[in-house]
N, C-alpha and C positions, 0 to 999 in steps of 0.2 A: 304823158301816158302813164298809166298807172300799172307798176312792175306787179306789187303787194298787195291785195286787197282783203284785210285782215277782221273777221264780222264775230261777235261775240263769241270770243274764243276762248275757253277755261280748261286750266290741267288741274285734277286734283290725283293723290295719292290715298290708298289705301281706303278704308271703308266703317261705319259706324264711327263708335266712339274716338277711331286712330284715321280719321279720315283726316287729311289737310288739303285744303283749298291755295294753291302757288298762285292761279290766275284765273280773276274774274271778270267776264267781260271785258275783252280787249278790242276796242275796235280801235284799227286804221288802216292809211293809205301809203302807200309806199312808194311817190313816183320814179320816174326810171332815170337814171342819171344821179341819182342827188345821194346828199351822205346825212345819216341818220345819227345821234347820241341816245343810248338808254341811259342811263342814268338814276341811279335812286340805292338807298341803304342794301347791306347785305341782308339778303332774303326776300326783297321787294318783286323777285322771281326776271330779274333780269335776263340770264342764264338760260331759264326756263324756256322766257321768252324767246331767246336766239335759237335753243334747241328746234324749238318747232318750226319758226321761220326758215328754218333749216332742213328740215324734215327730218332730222335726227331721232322724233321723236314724234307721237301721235298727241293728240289733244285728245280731252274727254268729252269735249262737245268745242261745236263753231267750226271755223272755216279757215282754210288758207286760200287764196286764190294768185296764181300765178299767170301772170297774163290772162284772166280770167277762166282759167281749169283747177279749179279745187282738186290740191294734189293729194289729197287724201283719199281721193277715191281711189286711187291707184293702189294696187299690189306692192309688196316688198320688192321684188324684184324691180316694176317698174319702177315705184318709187326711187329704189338707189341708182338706177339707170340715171333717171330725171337730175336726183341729188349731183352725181359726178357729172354729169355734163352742166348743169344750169349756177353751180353754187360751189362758190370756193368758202373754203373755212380755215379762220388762225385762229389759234388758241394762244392762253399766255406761256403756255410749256409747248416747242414747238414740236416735239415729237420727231425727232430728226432718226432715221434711223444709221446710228454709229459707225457701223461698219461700212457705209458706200460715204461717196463724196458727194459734194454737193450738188454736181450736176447729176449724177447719179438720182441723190434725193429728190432735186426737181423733176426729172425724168419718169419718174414711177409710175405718177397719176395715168400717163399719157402710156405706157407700156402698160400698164393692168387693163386699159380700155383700148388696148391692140391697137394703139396707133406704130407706127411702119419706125425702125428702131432711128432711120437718120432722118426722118422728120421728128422725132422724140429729141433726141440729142441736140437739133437744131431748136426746138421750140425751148427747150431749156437755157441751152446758151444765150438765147436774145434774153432770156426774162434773167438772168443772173446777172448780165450786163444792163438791164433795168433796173435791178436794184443795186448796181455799184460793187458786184463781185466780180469783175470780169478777171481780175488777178487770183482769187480765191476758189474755181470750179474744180481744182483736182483735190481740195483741203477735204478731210472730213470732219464730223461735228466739232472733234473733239480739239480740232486745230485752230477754232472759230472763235471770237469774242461771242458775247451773249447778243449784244447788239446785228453780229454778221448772221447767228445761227435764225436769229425771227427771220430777220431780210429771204435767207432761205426757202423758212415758213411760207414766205409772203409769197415768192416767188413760185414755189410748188403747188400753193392754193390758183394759179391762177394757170398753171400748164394746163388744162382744155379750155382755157375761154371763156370763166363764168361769167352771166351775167350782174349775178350778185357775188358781193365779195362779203363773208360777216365775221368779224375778225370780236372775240370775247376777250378784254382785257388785254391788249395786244403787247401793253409797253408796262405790265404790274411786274416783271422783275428787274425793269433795265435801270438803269441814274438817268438824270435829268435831261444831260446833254444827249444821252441814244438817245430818249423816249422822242424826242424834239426831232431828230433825224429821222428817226420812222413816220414820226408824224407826219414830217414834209416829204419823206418819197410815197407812204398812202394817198396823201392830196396830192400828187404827181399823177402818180398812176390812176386813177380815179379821174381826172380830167385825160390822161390819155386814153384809156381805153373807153373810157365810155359807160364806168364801175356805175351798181347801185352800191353804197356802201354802210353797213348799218353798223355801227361800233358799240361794244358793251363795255363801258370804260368809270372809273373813279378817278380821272384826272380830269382835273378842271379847264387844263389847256387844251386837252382834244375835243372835249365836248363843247369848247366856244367856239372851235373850227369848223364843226359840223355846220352844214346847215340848217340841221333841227334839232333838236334836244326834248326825247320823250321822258318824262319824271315819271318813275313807277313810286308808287306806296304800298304796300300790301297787295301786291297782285293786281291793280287796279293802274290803269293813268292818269295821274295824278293831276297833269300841265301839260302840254307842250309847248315849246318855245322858241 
């Protein structure tokens, strides 16, 4: 079944002479289940690309279709309704906020969207002990290896349920052996739950993992593989 259904979809900035073109014509498919690699040079508009897949961001023309509802018709407000329930997001800076702990930080998503506080506290705790915190839920950020603080990340991206997971450069500040550890508790959890999962990454070991690898060039798709 096809989750993404992505039809010549272009972002450009600005206008005349300071106009730039990020993305030209992007078409694909994104079916439901599988794990995705972008992949290509800085500036190839990888980024870009997640943003809208995202709906972080509007496109200038084209389409996103999610389960077949181009969510762009939708209003802001629907919009981030959809966004928070449908789509978890990691960045490579995880955004932790310092002062709560970490079940705390996983707790949030799920108390901003009024879920009931000990069904919060409960959904948190399973996903911490999903990613191998289950010693570390009273720590905060600042008590955390870099490698515990993503796991966090990853763990908070996923307190409603999304059905996509899009994670942008997930392991660009960690050494070798985290990044490898993340790698394999994402392809954990992505076969347990059920993830679509699209990775925006410059290491060559996650994007052999995936099961696809889209090459961007200039805004465009270059390959896939």
């Amino acid at each position: 079944m096809i989750l993404l259904e992505i039809q010549d979809l272009c972002k450009t900035y600005g206008s005349g002479s300071n106009r730039l073109e990020v993305l030209s014509g992007i078409h694909l498919d994104l079916q439901a289940g599988t794990t995705t690699a972008l992949v290509g040079a800085s500036g190839a508009g990888k980024s870009t690309l997640m943003h809208l897949l995202g709906a972080l961001d509007r496109p200038t023309s084209g389409t996103v279709r999610f389960r077949g509802e181009d969510i762009f018709k939708k209003n802001e407000r629907q919009l981030a309704a959809f966004r928070n329930k449908s789509i978890g997001f990691v960045f490579q800076f995880h955004h932790l906020l310092p002062e709560f702990t970490a079940l705390e930080n996983v707790m949030m998503p799920a108390l901003i969207a009024r879920m009931p506080r000990p069904k919060a506290y409960e959904t948190a705790e399973a996903l911490l002990e999903d990613v191998g915190l289950a010693e570390r839920m009273t720590h905060r950020p600042g008590e955390l290896s870099g490698g515990e603080q993503q796991r966090v990340a990853i763990a908070r991206a996923l307190a409603l349920g999304p059905e996509l997971l899009l994670a942008d450069e997930p392991t660009g500040n960690l050494d070798m052996k985290t990044s490898d550890g993340i790698h394999a508790m994402l392809a954990d959890l992505q076969i347990r739950k059920g993830l679509t999962l699209v990775v925006v990454t410059h290491n060559e070991k996650l994007a052999a993992a995936m099961g696809t690898t889209i090459h961007l060039l200039d805004g465009r798709v270059e390959k896939t593989t």
